[in-house]
Kinemage of the C-alpha trace (Angstrom):
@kinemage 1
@onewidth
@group {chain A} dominant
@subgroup {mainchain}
@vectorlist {calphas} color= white
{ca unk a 1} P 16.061 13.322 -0.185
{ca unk a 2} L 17.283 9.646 -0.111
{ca unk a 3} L 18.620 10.057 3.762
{ca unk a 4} L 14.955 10.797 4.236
{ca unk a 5} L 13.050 7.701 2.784
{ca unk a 6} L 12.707 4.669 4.334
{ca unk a 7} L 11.094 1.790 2.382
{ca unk a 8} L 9.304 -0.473 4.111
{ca unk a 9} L 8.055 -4.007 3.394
{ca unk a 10} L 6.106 -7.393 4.520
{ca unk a 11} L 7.855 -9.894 2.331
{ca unk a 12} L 6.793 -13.139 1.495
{ca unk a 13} L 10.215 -13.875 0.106
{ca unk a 14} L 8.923 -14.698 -4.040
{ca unk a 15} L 10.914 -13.717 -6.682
{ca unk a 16} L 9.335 -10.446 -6.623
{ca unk a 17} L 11.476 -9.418 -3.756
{ca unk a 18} L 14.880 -8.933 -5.186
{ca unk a 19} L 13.692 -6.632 -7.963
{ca unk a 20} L 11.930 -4.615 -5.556
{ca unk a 21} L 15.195 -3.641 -3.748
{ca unk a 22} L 17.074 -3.365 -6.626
{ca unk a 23} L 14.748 -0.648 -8.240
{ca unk a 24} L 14.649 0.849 -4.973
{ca unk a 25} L 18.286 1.019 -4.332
{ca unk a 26} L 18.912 2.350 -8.128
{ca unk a 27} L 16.608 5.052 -7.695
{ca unk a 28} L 17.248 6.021 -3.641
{ca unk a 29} L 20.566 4.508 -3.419
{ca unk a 30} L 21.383 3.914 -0.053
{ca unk a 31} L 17.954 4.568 1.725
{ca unk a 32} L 16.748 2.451 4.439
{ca unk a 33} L 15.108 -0.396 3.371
{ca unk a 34} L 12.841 -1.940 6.205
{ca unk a 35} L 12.128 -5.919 5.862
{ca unk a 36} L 9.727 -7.737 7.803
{ca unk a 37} L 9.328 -11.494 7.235
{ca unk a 38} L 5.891 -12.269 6.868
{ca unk a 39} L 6.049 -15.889 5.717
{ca unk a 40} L 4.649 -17.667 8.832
{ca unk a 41} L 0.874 -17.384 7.993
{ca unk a 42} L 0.085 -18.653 11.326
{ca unk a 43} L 1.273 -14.685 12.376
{ca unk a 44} L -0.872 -12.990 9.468
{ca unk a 45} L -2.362 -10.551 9.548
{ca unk a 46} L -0.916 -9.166 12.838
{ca unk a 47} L 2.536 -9.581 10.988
{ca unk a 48} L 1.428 -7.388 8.449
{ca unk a 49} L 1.947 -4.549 11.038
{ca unk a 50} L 5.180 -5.335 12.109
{ca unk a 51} L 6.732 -2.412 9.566
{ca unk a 52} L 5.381 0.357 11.355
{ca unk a 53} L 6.652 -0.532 14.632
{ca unk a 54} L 10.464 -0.643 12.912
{ca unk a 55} L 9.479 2.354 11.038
{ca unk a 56} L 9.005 4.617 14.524
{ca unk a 57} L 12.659 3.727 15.455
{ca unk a 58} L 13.848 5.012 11.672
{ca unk a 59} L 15.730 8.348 11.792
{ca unk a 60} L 13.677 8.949 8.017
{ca unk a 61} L 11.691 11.567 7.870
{ca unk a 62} L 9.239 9.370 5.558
{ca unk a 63} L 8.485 6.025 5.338
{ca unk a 64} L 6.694 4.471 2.030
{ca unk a 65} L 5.362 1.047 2.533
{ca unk a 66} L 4.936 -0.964 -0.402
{ca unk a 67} L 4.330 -4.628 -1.393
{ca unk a 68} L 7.225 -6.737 -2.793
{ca unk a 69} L 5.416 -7.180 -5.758
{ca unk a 70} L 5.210 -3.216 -6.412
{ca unk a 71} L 8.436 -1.654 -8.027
{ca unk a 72} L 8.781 1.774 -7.784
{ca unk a 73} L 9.975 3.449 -11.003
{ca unk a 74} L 10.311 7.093 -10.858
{ca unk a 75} L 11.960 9.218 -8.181
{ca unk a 76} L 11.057 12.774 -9.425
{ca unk a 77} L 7.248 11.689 -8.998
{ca unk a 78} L 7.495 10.374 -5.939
{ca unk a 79} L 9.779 13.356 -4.251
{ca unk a 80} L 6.725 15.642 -5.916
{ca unk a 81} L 4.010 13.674 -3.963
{ca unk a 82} L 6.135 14.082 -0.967
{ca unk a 83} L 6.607 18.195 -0.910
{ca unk a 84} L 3.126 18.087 -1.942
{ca unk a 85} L 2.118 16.049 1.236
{ca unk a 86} L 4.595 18.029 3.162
{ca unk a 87} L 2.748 21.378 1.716
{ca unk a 88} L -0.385 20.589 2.179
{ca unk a 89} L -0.028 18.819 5.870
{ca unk a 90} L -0.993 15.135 4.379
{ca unk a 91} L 0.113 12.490 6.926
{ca unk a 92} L -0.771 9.278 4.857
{ca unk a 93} L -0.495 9.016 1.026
{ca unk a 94} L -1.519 6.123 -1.313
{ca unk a 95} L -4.669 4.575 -3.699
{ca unk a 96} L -7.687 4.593 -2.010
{ca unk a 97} L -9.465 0.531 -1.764
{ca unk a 98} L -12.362 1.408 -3.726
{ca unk a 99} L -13.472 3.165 -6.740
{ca unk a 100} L -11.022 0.929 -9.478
{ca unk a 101} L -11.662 -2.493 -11.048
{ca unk a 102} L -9.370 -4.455 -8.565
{ca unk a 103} L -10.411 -2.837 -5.158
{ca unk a 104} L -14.160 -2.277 -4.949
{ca unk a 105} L -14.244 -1.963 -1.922
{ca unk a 106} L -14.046 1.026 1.229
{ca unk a 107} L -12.619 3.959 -0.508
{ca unk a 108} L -11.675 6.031 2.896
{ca unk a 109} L -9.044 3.223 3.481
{ca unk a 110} L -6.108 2.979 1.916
{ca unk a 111} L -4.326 0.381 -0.139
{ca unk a 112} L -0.816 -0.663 1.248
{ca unk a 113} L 0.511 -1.969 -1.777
{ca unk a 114} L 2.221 1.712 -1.965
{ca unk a 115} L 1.562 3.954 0.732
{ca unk a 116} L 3.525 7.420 1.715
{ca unk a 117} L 3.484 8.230 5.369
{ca unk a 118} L 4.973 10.861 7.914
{ca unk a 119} L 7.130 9.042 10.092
{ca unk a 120} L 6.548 11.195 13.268
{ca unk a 121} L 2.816 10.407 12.391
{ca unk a 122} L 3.566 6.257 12.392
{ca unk a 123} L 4.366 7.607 16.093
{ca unk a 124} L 1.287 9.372 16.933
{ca unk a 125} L -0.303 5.951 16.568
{ca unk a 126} L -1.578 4.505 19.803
{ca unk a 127} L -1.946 0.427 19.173
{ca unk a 128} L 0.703 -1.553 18.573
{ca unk a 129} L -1.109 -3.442 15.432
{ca unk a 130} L 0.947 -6.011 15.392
{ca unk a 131} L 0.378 -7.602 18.729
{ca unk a 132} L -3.197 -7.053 18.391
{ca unk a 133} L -5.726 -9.967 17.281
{ca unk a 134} L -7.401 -10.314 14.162
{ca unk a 135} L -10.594 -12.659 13.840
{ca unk a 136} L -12.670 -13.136 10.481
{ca unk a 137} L -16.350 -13.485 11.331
{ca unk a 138} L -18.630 -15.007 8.397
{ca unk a 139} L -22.315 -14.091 8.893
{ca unk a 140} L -24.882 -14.986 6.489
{ca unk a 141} L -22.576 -15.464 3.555
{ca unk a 142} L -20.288 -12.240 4.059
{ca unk a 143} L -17.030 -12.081 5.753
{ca unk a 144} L -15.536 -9.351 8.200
{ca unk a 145} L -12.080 -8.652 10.369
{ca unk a 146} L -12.968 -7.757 13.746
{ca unk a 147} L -9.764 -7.097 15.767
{ca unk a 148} L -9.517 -7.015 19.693
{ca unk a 149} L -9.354 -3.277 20.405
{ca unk a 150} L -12.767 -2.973 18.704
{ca unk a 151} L -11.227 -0.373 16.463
{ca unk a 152} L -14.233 -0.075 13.322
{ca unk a 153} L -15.833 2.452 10.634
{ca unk a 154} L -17.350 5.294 11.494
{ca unk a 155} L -19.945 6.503 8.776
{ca unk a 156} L -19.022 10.312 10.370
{ca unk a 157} L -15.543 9.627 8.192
{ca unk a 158} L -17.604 10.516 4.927
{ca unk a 159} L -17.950 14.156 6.166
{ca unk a 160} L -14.095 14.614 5.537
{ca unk a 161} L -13.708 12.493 2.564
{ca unk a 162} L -12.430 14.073 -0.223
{ca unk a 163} L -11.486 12.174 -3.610
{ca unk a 164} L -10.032 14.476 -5.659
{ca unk a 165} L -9.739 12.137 -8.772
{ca unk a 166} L -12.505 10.179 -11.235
{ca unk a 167} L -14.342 6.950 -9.531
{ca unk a 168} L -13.850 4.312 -12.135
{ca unk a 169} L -15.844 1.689 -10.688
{ca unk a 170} L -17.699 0.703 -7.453
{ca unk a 171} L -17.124 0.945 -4.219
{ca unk a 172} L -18.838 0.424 -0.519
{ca unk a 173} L -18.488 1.888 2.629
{ca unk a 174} L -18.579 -1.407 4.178
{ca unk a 175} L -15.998 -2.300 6.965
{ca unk a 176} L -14.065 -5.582 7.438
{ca unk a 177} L -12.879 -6.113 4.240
{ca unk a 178} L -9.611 -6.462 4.782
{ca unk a 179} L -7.541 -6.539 8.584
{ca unk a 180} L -5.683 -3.433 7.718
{ca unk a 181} L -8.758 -1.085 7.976
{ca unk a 182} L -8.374 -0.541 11.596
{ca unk a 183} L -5.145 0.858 10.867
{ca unk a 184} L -6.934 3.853 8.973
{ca unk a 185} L -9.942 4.292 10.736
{ca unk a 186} L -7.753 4.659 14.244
{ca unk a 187} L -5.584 7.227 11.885
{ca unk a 188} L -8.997 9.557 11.287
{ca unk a 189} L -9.463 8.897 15.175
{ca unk a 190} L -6.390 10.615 16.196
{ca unk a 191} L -6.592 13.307 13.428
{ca unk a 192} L -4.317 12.636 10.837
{ca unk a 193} L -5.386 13.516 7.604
{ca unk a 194} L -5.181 11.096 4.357
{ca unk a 195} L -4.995 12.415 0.811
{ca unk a 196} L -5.395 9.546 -2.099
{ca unk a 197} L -3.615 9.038 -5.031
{ca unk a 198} L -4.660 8.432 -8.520
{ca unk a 199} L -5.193 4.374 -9.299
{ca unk a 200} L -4.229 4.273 -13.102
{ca unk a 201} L -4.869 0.659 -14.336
{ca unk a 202} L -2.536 -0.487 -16.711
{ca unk a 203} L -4.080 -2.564 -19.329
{ca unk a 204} L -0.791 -4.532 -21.270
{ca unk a 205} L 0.854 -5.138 -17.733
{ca unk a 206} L -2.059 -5.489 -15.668
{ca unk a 207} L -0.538 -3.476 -12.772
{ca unk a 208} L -1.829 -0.655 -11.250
{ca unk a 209} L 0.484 2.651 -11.322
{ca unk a 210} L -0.100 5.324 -8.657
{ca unk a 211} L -0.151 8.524 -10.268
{ca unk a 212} L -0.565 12.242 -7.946
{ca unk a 213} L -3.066 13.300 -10.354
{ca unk a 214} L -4.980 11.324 -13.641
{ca unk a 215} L -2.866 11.096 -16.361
{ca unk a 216} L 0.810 12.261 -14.129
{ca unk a 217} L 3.772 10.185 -13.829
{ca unk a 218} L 3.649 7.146 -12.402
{ca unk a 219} L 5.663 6.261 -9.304
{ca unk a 220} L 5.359 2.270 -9.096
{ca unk a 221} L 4.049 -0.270 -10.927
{ca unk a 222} L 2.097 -2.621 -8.629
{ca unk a 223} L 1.617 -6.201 -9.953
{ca unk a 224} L -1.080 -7.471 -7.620
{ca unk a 225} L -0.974 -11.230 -5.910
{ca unk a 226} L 2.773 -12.272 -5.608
{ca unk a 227} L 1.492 -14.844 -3.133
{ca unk a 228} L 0.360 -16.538 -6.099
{ca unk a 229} L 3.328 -16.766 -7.895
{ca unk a 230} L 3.705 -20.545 -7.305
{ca unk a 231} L 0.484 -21.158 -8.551
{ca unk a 232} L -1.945 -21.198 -11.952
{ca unk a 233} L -4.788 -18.558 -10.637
{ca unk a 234} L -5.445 -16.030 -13.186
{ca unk a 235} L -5.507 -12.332 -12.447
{ca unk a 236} L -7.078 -10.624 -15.618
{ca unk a 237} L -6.356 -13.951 -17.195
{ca unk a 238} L -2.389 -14.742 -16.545
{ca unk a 239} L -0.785 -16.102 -14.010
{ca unk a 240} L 1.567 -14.439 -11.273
{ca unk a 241} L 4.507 -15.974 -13.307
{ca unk a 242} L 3.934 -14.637 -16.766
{ca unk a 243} L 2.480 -10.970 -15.468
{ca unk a 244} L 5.905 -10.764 -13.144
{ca unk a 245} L 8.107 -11.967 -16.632
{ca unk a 246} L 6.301 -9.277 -18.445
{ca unk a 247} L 6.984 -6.610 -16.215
{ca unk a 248} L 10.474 -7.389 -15.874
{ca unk a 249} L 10.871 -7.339 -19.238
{ca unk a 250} L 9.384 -4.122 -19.608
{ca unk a 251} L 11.566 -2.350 -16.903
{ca unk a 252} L 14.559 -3.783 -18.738
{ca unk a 253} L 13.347 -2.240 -22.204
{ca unk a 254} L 12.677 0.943 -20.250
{ca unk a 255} L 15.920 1.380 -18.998
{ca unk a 256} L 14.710 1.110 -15.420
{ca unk a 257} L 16.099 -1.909 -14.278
């Protein structure tokens, strides 16, 4: 299946980066591997986008987008939640952004930090995300992305939703959260369907593992906020730094890097 993964990332060029690619190439040796430099912040978010555009001209069947700091770690469990998708008619794949400790937020989106999607439905997509503008509106206290084609929630998305897994903590149905939403909501628009994966929180590394069902195989570990890795801000009380030195260390002891 390796000819039909492409892997797909926004990189901010940390030290995360390099053992990204090197767990991906160990465990889909010679798959495409998709790099978009998203360094220049005066681009973000539109440059956050620039993947799928690449992606559309990939001869992959799939394309998985993930962060630099996620690293995948198990093939078998990833080629299952592909013939699943590819079974069951799924076009996008990944953690919903709401219902675990570090995404309270809009469920019915998706999380890119590890996201599975149909190529040939990347293509379906009518906006070109990447050139489109993204503005952050603050309004009595609260933030929200706005973008130019006026793409937003629809509360008539909660019909459809299905969550197939436990809700671990809260959530809203709020828009704006993050720029990306569009991206989903325009998805539901033009009828592609989204299936979530299970957000299992790991409590020594403080990374969150995708998982197709509660207690499965996990596919990645995802280490959260590699943009911090030159700096002292806590996540679950360590720094960037020693959570990335941990991990590593762990995928050496595991025999997966």
């Amino acid at each position: 299946m390796t000819g039909d993964i492409a892997f797909a990332t926004t990189t901010l060029y940390t030290e995360c980066l390099p053992l990204q690619q090197r767990l991906i190439e160990r465990l889909f040796p010679g798959s495409e591997k998709i790099l978009v430099d998203g360094s220049d912040i005066s681009r973000w978010p539109a440059s956050m986008f620039g993947w799928i555009e690449r992606a559309k001209e990939s001869g992959a069947k799939w394309t998985i987008h993930l962060d630099e700091d996620c690293f995948v770690t198990d093939r078998e469990a990833i080629e299952e939640a592909i013939a699943k998708m590819d079974s069951e008619g799924v076009d996008i794949l990944g953690c919903p952004d709401g219902y675990y400790a570090a995404r309270p937020c809009n469920p019915i989106a998706i999380n890119p930090f590890f996201m599975i999607c149909r190529t040939d439905s990347l293509r379906r997509l009518e906006h070109d995300f990447s050139k489109m503008s993204h503005v952050l509106e603050m309004k009595m206290g609260t933030y929200r992305w706005k973008n130019s084609e006026g793409i937003s929630f629809k509360h008539s998305y909660k019909d459809t939703f299905f969550y197939p897994h436990e809700k671990n903590d809260s959530f809203s149905f709020a828009d704006g959260k993050e720029p990306y939403y569009p991206l989903f909501w325009h998805a539901l628009d033009i009828g592609l369907k989204l299936a979530y994966l299970y957000p299992h929180f790991d409590r020594n590394l403080l990374t969150t593992n995708p998982m197709l069902s509660q207690g499965g195989r996990e596919m990645a570990l995802h280490m959260w906020e590699s943009r911090n890795m030159s700096s002292d801000k806590p996540f679950y009380g360590k720094t960037a730094k020693e959570r990335f030195s941990e991990i590593s260390r762990y995928l050496k002891e595991k025999g997966i890097e």
